[in-house]
C-alpha positions as CSV (number, residue, x, y, z in Angstrom):
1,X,-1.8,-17.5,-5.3
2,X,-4.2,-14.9,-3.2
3,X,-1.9,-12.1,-4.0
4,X,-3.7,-10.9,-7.5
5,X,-2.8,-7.3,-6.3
6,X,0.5,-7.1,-5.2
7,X,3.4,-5.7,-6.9
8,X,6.2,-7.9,-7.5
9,X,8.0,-5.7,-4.8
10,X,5.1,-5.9,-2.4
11,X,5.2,-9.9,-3.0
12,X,8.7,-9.8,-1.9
13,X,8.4,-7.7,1.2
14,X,5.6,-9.9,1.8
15,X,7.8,-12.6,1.7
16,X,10.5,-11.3,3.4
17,X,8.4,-10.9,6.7
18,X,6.8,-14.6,6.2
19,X,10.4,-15.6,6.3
20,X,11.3,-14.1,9.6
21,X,7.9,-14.8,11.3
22,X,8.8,-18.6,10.3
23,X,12.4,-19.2,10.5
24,X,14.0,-16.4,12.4
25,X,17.6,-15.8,12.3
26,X,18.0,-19.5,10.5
27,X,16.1,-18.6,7.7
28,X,17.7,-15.3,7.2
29,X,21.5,-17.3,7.3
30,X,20.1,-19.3,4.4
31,X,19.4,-17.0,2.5
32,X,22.5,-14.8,3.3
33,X,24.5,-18.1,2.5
34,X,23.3,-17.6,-1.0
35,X,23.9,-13.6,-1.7
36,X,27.3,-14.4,-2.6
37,X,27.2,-17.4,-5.3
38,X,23.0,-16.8,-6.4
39,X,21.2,-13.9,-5.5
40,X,18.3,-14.5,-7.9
41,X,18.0,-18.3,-6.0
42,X,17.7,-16.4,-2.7
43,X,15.2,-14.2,-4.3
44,X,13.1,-17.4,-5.7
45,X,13.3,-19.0,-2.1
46,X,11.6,-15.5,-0.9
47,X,9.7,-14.4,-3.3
48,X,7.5,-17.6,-4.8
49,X,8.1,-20.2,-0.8
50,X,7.6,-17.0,1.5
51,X,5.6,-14.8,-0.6
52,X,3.1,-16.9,-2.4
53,X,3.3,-20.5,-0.7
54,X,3.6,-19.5,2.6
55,X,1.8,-16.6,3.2
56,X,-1.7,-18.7,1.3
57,X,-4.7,-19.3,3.2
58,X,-5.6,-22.6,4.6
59,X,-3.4,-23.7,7.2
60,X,-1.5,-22.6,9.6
61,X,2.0,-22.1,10.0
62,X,2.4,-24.8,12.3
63,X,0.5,-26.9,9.8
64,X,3.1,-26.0,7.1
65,X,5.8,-26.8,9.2
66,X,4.9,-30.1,10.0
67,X,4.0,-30.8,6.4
68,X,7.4,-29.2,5.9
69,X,9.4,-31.7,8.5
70,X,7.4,-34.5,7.1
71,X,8.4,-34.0,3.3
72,X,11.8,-33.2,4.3
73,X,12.1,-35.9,6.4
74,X,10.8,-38.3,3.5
75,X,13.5,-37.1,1.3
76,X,16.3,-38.2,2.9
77,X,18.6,-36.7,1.9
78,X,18.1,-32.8,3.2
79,X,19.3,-32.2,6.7
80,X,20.5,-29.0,6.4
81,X,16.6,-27.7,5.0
82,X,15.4,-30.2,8.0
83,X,17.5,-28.9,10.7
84,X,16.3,-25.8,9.4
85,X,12.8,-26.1,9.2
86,X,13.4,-28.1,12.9
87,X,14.5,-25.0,14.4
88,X,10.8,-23.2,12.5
89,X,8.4,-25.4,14.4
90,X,9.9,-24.8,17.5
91,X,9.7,-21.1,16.4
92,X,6.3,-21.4,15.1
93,X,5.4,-22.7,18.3
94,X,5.0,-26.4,17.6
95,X,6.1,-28.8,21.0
96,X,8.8,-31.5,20.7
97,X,6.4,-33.6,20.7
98,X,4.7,-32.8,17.6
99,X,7.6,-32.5,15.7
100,X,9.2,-36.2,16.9
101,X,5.2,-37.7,16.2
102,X,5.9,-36.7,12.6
103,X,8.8,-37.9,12.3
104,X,7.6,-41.7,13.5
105,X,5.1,-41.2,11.1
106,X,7.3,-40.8,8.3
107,X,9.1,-44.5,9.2
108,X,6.1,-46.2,7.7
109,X,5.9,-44.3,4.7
110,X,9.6,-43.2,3.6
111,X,11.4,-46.2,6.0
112,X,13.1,-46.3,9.4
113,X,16.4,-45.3,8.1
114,X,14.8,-41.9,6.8
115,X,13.2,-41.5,10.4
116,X,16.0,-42.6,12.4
117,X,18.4,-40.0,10.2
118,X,15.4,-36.9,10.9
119,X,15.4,-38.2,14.7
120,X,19.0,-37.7,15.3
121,X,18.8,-34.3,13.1
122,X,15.8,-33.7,15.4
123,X,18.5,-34.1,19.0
124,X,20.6,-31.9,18.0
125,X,18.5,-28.8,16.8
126,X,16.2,-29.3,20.3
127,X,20.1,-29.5,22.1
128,X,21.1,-26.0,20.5
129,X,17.4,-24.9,21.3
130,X,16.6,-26.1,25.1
131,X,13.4,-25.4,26.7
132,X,13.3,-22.4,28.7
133,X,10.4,-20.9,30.9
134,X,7.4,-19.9,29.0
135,X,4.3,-18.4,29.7
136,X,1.2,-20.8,28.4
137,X,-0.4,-20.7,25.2
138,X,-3.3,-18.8,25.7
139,X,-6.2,-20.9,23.3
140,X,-10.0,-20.1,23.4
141,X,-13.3,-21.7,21.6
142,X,-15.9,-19.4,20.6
143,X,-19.4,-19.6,19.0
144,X,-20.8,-16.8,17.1
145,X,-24.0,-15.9,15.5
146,X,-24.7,-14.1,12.6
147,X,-27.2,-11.1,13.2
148,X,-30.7,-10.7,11.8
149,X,-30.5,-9.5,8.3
150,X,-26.9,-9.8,7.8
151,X,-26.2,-12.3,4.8
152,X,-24.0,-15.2,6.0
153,X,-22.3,-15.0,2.6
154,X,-20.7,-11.7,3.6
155,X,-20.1,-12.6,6.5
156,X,-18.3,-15.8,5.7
157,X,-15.9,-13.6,3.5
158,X,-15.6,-11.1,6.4
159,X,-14.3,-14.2,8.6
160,X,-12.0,-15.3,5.9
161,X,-10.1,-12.3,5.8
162,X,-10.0,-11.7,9.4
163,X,-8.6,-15.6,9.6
164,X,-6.4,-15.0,7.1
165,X,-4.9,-11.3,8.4
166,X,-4.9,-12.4,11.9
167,X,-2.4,-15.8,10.7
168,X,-0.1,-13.3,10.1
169,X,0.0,-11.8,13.7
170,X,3.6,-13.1,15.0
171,X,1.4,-13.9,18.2
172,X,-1.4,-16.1,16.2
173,X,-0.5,-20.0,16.8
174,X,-4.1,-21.1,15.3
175,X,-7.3,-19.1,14.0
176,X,-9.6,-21.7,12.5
177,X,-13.2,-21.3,11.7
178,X,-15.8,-23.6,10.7
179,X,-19.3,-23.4,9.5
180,X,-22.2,-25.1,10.7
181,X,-23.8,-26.5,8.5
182,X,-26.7,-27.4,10.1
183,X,-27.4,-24.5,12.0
184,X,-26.0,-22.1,8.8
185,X,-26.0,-18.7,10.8
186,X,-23.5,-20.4,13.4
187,X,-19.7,-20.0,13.0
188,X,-17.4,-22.3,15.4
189,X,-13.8,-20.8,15.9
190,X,-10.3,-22.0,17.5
191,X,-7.6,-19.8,18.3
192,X,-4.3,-20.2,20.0
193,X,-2.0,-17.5,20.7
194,X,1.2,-17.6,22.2
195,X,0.4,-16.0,25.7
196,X,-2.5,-13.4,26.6
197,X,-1.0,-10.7,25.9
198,X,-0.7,-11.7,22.1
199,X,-4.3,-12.4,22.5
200,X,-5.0,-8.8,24.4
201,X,-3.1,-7.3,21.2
202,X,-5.2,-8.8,18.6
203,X,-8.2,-6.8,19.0
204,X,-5.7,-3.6,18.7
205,X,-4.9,-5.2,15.2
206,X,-6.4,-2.9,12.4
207,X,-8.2,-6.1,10.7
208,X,-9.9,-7.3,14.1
209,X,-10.8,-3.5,14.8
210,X,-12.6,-3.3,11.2
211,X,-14.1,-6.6,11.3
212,X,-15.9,-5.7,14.5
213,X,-16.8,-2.7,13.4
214,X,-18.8,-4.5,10.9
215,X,-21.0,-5.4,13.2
216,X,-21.7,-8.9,11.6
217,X,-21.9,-11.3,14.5
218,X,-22.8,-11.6,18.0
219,X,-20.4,-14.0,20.6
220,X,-23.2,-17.2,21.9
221,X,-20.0,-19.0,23.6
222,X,-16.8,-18.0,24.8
223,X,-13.6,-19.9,26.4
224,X,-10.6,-19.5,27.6
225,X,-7.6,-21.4,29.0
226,X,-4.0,-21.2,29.3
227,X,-1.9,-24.4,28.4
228,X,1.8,-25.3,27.5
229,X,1.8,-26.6,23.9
């Protein structure tokens, strides 16, 4: 569950912050909702969701959230854990958009009434949430080159755990990374951040500052733009 070294209490902390990076002051209610009659429930929801299935590698937390809204949605018969995880994606960063796509997704596979019911749970979280001025996402595309002598192998870790750490960042929307395959010392990456700022603040992180001080890979392409989600 990528957390081999982590005490039990470290697991939980981890969790603990997952949870309020991903569902705010709703998730927190939940689990305050549950002090009183289970404890050791709230504690499962935290510990094993938030600090081992949430916090994996892989995808993102907008990518898990839509996941999230789709299963939910599917089921039928969860609107409280929908309207929930509703009010996430917005937090996460995902637009209206997004989340009302999935949801017309879900008619063909779990029926209309299913998507109709996750629709109208759907109004009335973005109601209690309206949109408000923001500044634009700040995304970029980047190509990077491994340097002479430096094995890709290590450096393909080095990524990895820079991906991973940076996920984290409450101002990371996206940090994917691919490999090319045919050109094998060449690494593609996509990141969107909330605003520039966020993006300004991720090379003060302590992870971005020790993977470049690695000295691993050299920039070949670099771009920037600004866009609402």
């Amino acid at each position: 569950m990528n957390s081999p070294n982590l005490t039990l209490q470290e697991i939980h902390e981890r969790g603990v912050k997952r949870l309020i990076d991903v569902d705010a002051e709703a998730g927190e209610r939940v689990i305050d909702s549950l002090q009183s009659i289970s404890p050791d429930l709230a504690n499962y929801v935290i510990d094993f969701g938030f600090g081992h299935i949430y916090s994996r590698k892989g995808l993102t937390l907008q990518q898990r959230e839509l996941a999230t809204i789709a299963a939910l949605t599917a089921l039928a018969n969860a609107e409280p854990q929908l309207k929930v995880h509703l009010h996430a994606a917005l937090n996460v960063g995902l637009s209206r958009t997004e989340i009302t796509e999935t949801i017309i997704q879900m008619a063909v596979y779990a029926g209309f009434p299913a998507a109709l019911n996750a629709m109208l749970a759907a109004k009335a979280v973005f109601a209690d949430n309206p949109p408000i001025d923001k500044k634009p996402n700040h995304i970029i595309t980047a190509q990077i080159r491994v340097l002479d002598g430096i094995d890709v192998t290590v450096v393909k870790a080095a990524l990895n755990e820079l991906a991973h750490a940076t996920r984290a960042e409450a101002g990371c929307l996206q940090f994917d990374i691919q490999h090319n395959v045919k050109n094998p010392d060449h690494f593609t990456m996509w990141e969107r951040f909330v605003d520039e700022a966020a993006f300004k603040l991720h090379f003060e992180m302590p992870h971005t500052k020790a993977y470049l001080a690695q000295r691993l890979t050299e920039p070949v392409m670099h771009w920037e733009t600004n866009d609402f989600n």
